[in-house]
N, C-alpha and C positions, 0 to 999 in steps of 0.2 A: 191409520192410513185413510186420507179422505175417498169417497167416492165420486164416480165419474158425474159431473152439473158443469155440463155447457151452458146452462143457463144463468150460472155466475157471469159467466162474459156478455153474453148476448141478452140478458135481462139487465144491465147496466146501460144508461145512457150513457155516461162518459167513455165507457169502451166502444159501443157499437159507432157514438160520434169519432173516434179516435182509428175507427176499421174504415169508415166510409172515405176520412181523411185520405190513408194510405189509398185507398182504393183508386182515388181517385187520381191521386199524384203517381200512381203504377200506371194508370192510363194515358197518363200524361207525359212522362216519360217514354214508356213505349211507343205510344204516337207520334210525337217527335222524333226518335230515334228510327224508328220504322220509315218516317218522311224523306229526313236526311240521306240515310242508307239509300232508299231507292231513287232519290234525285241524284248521288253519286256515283249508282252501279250504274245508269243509264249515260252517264258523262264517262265514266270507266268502260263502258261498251264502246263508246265513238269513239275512244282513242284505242281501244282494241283493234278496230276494224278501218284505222284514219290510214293513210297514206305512210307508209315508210316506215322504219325500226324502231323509233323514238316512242312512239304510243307505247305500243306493243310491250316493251322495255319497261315501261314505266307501271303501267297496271300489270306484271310480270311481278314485279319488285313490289307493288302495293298487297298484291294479292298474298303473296307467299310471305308479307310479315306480318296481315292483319290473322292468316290462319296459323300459322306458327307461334303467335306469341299468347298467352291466358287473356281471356278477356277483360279479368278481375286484371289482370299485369296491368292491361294500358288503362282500364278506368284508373289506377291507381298512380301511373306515369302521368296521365293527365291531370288530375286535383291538387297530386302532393309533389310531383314535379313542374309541369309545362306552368301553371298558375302562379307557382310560385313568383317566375321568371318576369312574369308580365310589369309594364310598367304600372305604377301608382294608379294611376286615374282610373285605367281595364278593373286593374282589380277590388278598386272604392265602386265601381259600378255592377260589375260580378256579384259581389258581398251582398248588394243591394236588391240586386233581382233575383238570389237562392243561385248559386254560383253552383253547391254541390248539380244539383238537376240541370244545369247549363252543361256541365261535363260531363254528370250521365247519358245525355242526348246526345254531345259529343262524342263520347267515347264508344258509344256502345252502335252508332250510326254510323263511325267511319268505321268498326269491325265488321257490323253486318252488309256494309256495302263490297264488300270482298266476295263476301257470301253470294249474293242478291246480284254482283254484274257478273259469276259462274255461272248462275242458274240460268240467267240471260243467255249468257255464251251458248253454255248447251243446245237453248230452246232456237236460236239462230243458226245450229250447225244443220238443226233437222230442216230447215226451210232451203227450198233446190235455189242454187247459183242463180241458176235462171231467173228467177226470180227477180232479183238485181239487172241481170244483163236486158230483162223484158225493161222493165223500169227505163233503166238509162236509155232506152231503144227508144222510149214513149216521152223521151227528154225531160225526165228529172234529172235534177243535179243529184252527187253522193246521197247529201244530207238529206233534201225531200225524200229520195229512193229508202232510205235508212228509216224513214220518219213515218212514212205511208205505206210501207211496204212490209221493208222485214220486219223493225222492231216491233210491230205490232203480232203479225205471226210467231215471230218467236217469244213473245211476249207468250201468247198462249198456250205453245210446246209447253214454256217452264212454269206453267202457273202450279202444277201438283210439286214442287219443288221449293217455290217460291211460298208458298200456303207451310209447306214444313218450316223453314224457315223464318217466318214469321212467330209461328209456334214458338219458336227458338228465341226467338228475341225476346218476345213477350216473357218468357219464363230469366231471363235473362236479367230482367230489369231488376231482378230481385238483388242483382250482385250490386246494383248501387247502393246498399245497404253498408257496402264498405267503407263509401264515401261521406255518410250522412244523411243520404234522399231519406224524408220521412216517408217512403212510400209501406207497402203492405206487409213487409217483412220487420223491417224495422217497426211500425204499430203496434205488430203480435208481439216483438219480442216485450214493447213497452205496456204492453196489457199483461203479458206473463209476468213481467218483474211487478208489478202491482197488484193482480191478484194470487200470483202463485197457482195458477192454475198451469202447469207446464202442458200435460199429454192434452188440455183441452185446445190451450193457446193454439199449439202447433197443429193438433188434427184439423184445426180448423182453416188456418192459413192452406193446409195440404187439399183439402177440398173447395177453397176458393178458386187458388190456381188452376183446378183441375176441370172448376165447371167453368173458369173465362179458356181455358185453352180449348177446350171441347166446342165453345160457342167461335170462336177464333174457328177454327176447321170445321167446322158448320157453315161459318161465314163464307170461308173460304173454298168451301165443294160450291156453294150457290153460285158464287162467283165463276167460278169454273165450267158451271151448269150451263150457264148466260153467254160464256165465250165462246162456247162450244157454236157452231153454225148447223148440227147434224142434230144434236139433243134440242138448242133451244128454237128448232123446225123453222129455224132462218136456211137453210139447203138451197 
């Protein structure tokens, strides 16, 4: 029975080169993904809050399929189905710029924007009517009122919400491993099949995750700190 040498892995240049790899393509996906997501939920927001049934209807029906269905389901609808579909030329160019990571950002950005225009909702229910009615009174239109106004305060309500989620995503990105993404899951597995080091591979991926998520909600109290008008002695 061998004994516990993390130094097998991490005294290896071709594995530690093979970790920073992953590391960096996990970042890169989640940031992407993260981007998308919150450029969607904030477009998901205006049609929540737009004039008449249709919005409402619509991010109604977006929301309740992106949290009902696995996340791994749609990365997996998206690579091995929607891809498929595509004409000739999308998919000679897809192939060409790492197609699996084009639909991890995909996929994992139109789930989390489900997530991310709730979180919004919420933090918009807590800011008073008024607020709006002041607005429109001081002659903004909807959109500027929307813009200058609310989504910025509820923007703040949902930051402790918004920061777990994120959390979420970032751990998340690990599922495009199903796809292909060489990102940091897929590395570990490919340094454990080569050195056979199993319980080291994995403890070690389990403590990467754990110190970028910890630095993620560190990121994100600071953030939080800054918005704050009361804590960061803007009052």
């Amino acid at each position: 029975m061998s004994s516990f040498d993390l130094s097998e892995i991490l005294g290896n240049p071709e594995y530690v080169s093979m970790l920073l790899l992953g590391i960096k393509m996990t970042f890169v996906v989640a940031i992407g993904s993260w981007t998308l997501a919150m450029t969607l939920a904030l477009l998901l927001l205006g049609l929540r809050y737009a004039p008449g049934p249709l919005g409402n209807a619509f991010v109604t029906a977006y929301v309740s399929y992106h949290r009902n269905v696995p996340t791994l389901v749609q990365l997996l609808l998206w690579y091995f189905g929607i891809f498929t579909l595509m004409p000739d030329p999308v998919t000679f160019w897809l192939n060409d710029h790492n197609a699996e990571a084009i639909f991890a950002v995909i996929g994992l950005g139109l789930c989390q924007a489900a997530y991310f225009s709730e979180d919004l909702r919420s933090g918009m229910r807590a800011v008073s009517p008024g607020q709006m009615e002041a607005a429109r009174a001081l002659g903004h239109s909807y959109v500027s009122a929307m813009r200058f106004v609310m989504v910025p305060q509820g923007s703040r309500n949902a930051l402790p919400a918004l920061i777990n989620h994120s959390v979420s995503l970032f751990k998340n990105s690990s599922l495009a491993v199903a796809i292909g993404v060489a990102e940091l899951t897929y590395a570990v597995k490919e340094i454990e099949n080569l050195s056979f080091r199993t319980f080291e591979s994995y403890l070690l991926v389990t403590v990467l995750y754990l110190v970028f998520s910890l630095m993620i909600m560190a990121l994100g109290a600071y953030v939080a700190r800054r918005a704050d008008p009361v804590r960061s002695g803007r009052a």
